[in-house]
Structures are given as structure tokens and as C-alpha cells.
C-alpha positions in Angstrom: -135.3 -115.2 -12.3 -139.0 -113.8 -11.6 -140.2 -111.7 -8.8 -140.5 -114.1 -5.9 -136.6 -115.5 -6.8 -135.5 -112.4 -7.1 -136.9 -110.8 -3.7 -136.4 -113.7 -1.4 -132.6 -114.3 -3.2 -133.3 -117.5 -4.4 -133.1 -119.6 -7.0 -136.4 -121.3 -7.6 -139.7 -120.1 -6.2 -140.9 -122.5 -4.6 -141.4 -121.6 -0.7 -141.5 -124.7 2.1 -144.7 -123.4 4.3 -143.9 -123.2 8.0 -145.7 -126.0 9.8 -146.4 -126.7 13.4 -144.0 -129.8 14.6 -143.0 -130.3 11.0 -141.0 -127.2 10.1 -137.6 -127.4 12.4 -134.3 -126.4 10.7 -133.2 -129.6 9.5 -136.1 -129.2 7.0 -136.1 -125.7 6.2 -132.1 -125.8 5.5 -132.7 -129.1 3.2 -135.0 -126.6 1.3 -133.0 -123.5 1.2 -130.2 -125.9 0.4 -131.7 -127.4 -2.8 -132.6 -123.7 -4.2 -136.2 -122.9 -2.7 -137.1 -121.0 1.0 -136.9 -123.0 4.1 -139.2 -121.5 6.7 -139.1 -122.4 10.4 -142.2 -122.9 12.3 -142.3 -120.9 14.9 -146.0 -121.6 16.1 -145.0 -124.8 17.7 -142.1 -123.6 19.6 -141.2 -121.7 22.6 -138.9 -118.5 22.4 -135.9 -120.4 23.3 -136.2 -123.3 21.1 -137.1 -121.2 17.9 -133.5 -119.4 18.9 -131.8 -122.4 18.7 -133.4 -123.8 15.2 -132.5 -120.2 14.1 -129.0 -120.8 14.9 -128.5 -124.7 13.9 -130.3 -123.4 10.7 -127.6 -120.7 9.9 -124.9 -123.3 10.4 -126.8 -125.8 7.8 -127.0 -123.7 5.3 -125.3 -120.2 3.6 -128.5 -120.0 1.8 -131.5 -117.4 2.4 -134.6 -118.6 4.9 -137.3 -117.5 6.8 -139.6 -118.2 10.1 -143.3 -118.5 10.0 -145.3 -116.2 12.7 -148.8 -116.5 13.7 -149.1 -113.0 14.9 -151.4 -114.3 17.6 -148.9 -116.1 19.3 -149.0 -115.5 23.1 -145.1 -114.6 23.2 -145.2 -112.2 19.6 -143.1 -109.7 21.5 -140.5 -112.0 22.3 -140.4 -114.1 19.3 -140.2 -110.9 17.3 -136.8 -109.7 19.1 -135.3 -113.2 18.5 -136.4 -112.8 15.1 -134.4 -109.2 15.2 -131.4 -110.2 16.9 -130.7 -113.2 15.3 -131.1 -111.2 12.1 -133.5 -113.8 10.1 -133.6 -113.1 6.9 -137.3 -113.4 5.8 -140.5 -113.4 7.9 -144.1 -114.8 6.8 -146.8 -113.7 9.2 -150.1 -115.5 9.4 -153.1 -115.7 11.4 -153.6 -111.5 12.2 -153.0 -108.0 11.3 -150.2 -107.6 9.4 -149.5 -104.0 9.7 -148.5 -104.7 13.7 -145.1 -106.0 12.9 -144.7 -105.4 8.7 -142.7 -102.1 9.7 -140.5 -102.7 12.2 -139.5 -106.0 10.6 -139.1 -103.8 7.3 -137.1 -101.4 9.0 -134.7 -104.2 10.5 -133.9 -105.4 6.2 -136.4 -108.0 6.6 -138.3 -109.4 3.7 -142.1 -109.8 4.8 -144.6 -111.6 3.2 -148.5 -112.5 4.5 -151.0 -115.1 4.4 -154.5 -114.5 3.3 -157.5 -116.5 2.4 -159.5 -113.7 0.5 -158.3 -110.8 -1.5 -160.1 -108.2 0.6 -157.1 -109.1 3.3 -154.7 -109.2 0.2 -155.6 -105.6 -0.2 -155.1 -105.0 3.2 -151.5 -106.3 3.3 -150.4 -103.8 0.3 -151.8 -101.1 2.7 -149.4 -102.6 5.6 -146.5 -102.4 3.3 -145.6 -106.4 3.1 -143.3 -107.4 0.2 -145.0 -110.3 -0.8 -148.6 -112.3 -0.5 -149.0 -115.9 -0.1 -152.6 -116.6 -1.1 -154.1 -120.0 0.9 -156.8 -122.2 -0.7 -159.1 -124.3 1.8 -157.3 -127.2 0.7 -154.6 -126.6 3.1 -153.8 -127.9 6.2 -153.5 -127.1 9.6 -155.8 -123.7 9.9 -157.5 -122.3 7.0 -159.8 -119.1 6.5 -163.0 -119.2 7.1 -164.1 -118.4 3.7 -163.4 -122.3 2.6 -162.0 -120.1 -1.1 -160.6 -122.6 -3.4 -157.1 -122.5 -4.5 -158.3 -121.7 -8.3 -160.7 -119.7 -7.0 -158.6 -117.5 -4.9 -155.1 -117.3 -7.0 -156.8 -114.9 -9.7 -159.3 -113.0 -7.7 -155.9 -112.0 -5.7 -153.6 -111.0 -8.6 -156.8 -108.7 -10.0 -156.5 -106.7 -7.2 -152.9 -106.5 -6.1 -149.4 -106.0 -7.9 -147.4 -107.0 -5.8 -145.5 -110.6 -5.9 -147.4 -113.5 -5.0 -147.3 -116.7 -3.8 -150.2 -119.7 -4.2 -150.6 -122.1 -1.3 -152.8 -124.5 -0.8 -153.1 -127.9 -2.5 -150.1 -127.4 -4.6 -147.4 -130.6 -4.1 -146.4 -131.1 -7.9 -144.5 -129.3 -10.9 -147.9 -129.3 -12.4 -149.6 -127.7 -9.5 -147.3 -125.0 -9.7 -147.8 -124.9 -13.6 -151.3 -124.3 -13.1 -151.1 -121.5 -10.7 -148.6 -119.9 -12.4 -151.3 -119.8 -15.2 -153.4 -118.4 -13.1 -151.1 -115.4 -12.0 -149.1 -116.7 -9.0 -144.8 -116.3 -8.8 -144.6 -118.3 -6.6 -145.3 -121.5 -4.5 -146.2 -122.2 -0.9 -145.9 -125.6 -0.3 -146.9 -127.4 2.8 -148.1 -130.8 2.8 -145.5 -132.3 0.3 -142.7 -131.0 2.8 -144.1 -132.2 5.8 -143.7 -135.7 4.5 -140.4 -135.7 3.7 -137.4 -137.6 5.2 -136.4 -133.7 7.4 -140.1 -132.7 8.7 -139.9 -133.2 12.4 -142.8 -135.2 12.2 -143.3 -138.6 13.4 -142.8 -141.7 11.4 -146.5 -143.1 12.3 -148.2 -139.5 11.1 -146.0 -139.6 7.8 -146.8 -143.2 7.0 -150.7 -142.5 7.7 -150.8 -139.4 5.4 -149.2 -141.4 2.7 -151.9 -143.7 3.1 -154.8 -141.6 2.9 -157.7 -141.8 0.1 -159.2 -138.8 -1.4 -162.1 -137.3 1.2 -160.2 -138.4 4.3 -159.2 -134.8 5.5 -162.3 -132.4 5.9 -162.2 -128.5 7.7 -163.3 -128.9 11.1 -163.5 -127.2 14.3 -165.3 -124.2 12.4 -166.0 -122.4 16.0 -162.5 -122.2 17.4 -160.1 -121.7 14.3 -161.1 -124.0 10.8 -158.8 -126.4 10.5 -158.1 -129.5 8.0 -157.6 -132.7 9.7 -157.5 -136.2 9.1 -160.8 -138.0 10.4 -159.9 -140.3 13.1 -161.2 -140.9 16.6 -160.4 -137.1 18.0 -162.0 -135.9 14.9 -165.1 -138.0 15.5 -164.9 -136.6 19.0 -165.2 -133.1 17.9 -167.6 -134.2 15.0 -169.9 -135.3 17.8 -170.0 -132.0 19.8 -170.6 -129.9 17.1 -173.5 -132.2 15.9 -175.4 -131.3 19.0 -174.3 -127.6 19.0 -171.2 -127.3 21.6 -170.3 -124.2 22.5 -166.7 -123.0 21.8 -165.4 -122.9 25.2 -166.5 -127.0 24.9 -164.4 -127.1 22.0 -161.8 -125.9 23.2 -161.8 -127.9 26.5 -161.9 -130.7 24.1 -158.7 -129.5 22.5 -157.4 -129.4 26.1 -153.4 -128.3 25.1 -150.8 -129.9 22.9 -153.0 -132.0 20.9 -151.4 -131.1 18.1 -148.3 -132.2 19.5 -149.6 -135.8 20.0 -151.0 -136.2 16.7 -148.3 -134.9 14.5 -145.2 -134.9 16.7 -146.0 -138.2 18.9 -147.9 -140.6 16.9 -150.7 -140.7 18.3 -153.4 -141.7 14.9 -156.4 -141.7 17.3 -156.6 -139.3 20.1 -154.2 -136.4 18.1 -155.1 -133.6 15.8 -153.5 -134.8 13.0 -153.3 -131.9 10.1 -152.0 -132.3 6.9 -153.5 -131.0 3.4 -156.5 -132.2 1.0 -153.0 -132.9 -1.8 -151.8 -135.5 1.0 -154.1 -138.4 -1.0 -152.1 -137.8 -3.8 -148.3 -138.3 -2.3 -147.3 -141.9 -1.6 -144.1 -142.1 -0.6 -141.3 -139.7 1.8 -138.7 -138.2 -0.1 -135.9 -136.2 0.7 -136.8 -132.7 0.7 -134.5 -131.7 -2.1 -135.9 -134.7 -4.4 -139.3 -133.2 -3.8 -137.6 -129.8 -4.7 -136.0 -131.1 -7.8 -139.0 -133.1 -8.7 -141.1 -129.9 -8.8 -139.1 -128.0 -11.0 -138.9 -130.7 -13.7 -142.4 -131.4 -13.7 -143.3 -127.6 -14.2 -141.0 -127.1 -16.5 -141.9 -130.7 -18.5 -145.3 -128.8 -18.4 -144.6 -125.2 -19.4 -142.9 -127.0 -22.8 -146.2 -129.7 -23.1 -148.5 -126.3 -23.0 -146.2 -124.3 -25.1 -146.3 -127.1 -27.8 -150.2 -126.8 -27.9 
């Protein structure tokens, strides 16, 4: 048992990202149930209905899991008490200052762990006291920092500067993936992509079977003015392509955005007029598993690996 197993009370590090409209219960108790860390999403939901996947969660699954927090969500105060009373387990923060909320969740028993993109902000998150780091390549999806840091890039420029446990996101879907950040000084695994197409993500049918589908260069960061995110190109894409060709302003953008376009994509279906996120790794996945095959299948291929590399 490493670091990451041993913090989060599992048995194999290898952490399900949180994942707007993919990341209800059903998925993250699959994963806690097959031996990883399910996280719930909790940017796509309102107070109540983050209460309730708590709570169907707890009754899937004996198992240690977690919610995901953008700490700029508009309702932090509230989601943070839900997050108290219902006594969650494990909380990743993302997307803000992690020394608002690292304490107080602390203080509750909490196990906290925080995104970055660079290592100045992983140094940053030892100062706020977190327990763990996830470090996030540019080949994410969904929002990415805005230094466009490479997973291999990133992983060991983090682990020079910190000691404390951490995780590797970004780009990572395989048993070999994890091998090789492992290698490069990560305990642990964030996975995103890989989990949202599975047989539990929340996610529509019609977004699962087009991410399956994609070809290498079909995802690209976008919407650099408002908050980078990865997204498939399709017609809202091109859309938001066009106004930052002739210089838009943000507040364009974000009219463009216009609210729950996120929800239409991934949620509803909609390949042409939604955002539609999903990671750079999504090229290499063809089919929709159940979340504890992809769980299983991870293991075995880093551990097939670690013995290949060993034999060298």
C-alpha cells in the first residue's frame, strides 16, 4: 500500500476525477466499489441534488469517496455545509485558493487534496495544509490551467518541489499511463476521461459514442479568455473559434456561452450546438466499459508493465 492508498483508505490509487454531468454516485460508487476513489461532481449540481448523490452514494457503497469542489462555485458556503453534515469523507478542491476551505474541512476529519496546473500553486497548497496534490496536464478535459504544462512536463517539476503525496491527472486512461507517471514521481492517478465513458457516467449515450469515435487532434483548448477549456470541435466550437478570430471580447464569449451549455453537450446530446469536453486520451479509448473493468484493466496493465520494465 503506498501513500495515496494509504491516506484515502483504499486499495488501489487510482482516483475517478469529478466531472461535470458525468460524475453522479452511480459512477463514483462503481469506482470506490472496485478498490479506487469515486468522486462526485459537485460543479454541475445544485446544493440539494449534490445532498442526495451524497446519500444514494453512502447506500452504494461501504467504501471511502469523495466530492469534487470548484471553490468558485456560486453556492461554496452551502455546498461546503452539505459537505460537513453529511460527513463526506474526502474532498478535492479545484479552480481557487485552497487555503479558504483546507482548514475547516481538516478540522471536520476530512482528507483534502488540490488541483494544480504548475508547481508554483503546488507550493502553495503545502502552505494551505492540503493532504494531497493532484497535478493536471493540458491534456485534460473540461478546464485546464492556463499554463497549457504537459502531463510529463508537469508530474516531475511538482514532485521536485513538494513531499507531499501526489496524484497525476491528465491524459492518463491506461495501466501504462499510470506506469509512466509513477516513473516520473506520481502515487497516484486522476483519471477523467476514461471514467466518463463508462457504462455509470451520467453522460449521454450520443456524447459517449462520439468521444469513442474521435481521431487524434479532434479536442483542442479553447475559450482561452473566459476559463481554457478542452473541447471537442464541432459547430459551438467553431462558433467560439470564429469570435476569437476577430478578437471578441470576454463578456462576447461568455454571452455566447449563454448558461447550461455544458449541460446540452454532455448531458443532453446535443454534438453540435453543446460544449462537449472530454480529454486529448479520448482518441485512444474505443469502447464503454463498466467502471470496474476499466478499474481492473488499469491495474493489470501497470502492473504487466512495472514486471516488462523490471525485466530490462
Amino acid at each position: 500500500m503506498n501513500r495515496i492508498s494509504a491516506l484515502f483508505g483504499i486499495r488501489v490509487p487510482v482516483i475517478q476525477a469529478g466531472m461535470v454531468w458525468c460524475s453522479g454516485w452511480k459512477l463514483a460508487a462503481a469506482v470506490s466499489n472496485a478498490g479506487g476513489l469515486g468522486l462526485i461532481g459537485a460543479g454541475s449540481m445544485h446544493p440539494d441534488t449534490l445532498r442526495e448523490h451524497i446519500r444514494k452514494c453512502k447506500a452504494a457503497t461501504g467504501n471511502p469517496f469523495g466530492v469534487n469542489v470548484p471553490l468558485m462555485y456560486p453556492q461554496i458556503e452551502e455546498i461546503m455545509q452539505i459537505i460537513l453534515d453529511e460527513k463526506v469523507p474526502v474532498v478535492f478542491t479545484s479552480a481557487g485558493n485552497p487555503k479558504t476551505w483546507t482548514a475547516k474541512l481538516k478540522a471536520e476529519g476530512i482528507k483534502v487534496a488540490h488541483v494544480v496546473s504548475s508547481s508554483r500553486f503546488a507550493v502553495k497548497c503545502v502552505e494551505a495544509g492540503v493532504d494531497a496534490v493532484v497535478a493536471e496536464g493540458f491534456e485534460a478535459g473540461g478546464h485546464n490551467g492556463r499554463e497549457e504544462t504537459t502531463t510529463f512536463t508537469l508530474i516531475p517539476q511538482v514532485r521536485a518541489v513538494i513531499d507531499l503525496p501526489l496524484i497525476a491527472a491528465g491524459g492518463i486512461a491506461s495501466g501504462e499511463g499510470m506506469a509512466a507517471a509513477f516513473a516520473l514521481g506520481a502515487e497516484g492517478v486522476q483519471v477523467g476521461t476514461r471514467f466518463a465513458l463508462t457504462e455509470e457516467s451520467s453522460a449521454s449515450d450520443a456524447f459517449k459514442q462520439r468521444c469513442i469515435s474521435l481521431n487524434e487532434g479532434e479536442t483542442i483548448l479553447s475559450l482561452k479568455k473566459v476559463s481554457p477549456t478542452r473541447l471537442i470541435k464541432n459547430d459551438f466550437y467553431q462558433q467560439v473559434q470564429q469570435l476569437e478570430d476577430r478578437g471578441a471580447t470576454t463578456e462576447e464569449l461568455r454571452e455566447l456561452l449563454g448558461r447550461g451549455r455544458s449541460k446540452k453537450g454532455i448531458f443532453e446530446g446535443d454534438l453540435s450546438e453543446g460544449e462537449l469536453e472530454i480529454g486529448q486520451i479520448a482518441s485512444h479509448i474505443k469502447e464503454v466499459l463498466p467502471a470496474a473493468e476499466v478499474v481492473k484493466q488499469i491495474m493489470e496493465g501497470f502492473h504487466k508493465t512495472v514486471r516488462r520494465l523490471s525485466a530490462l
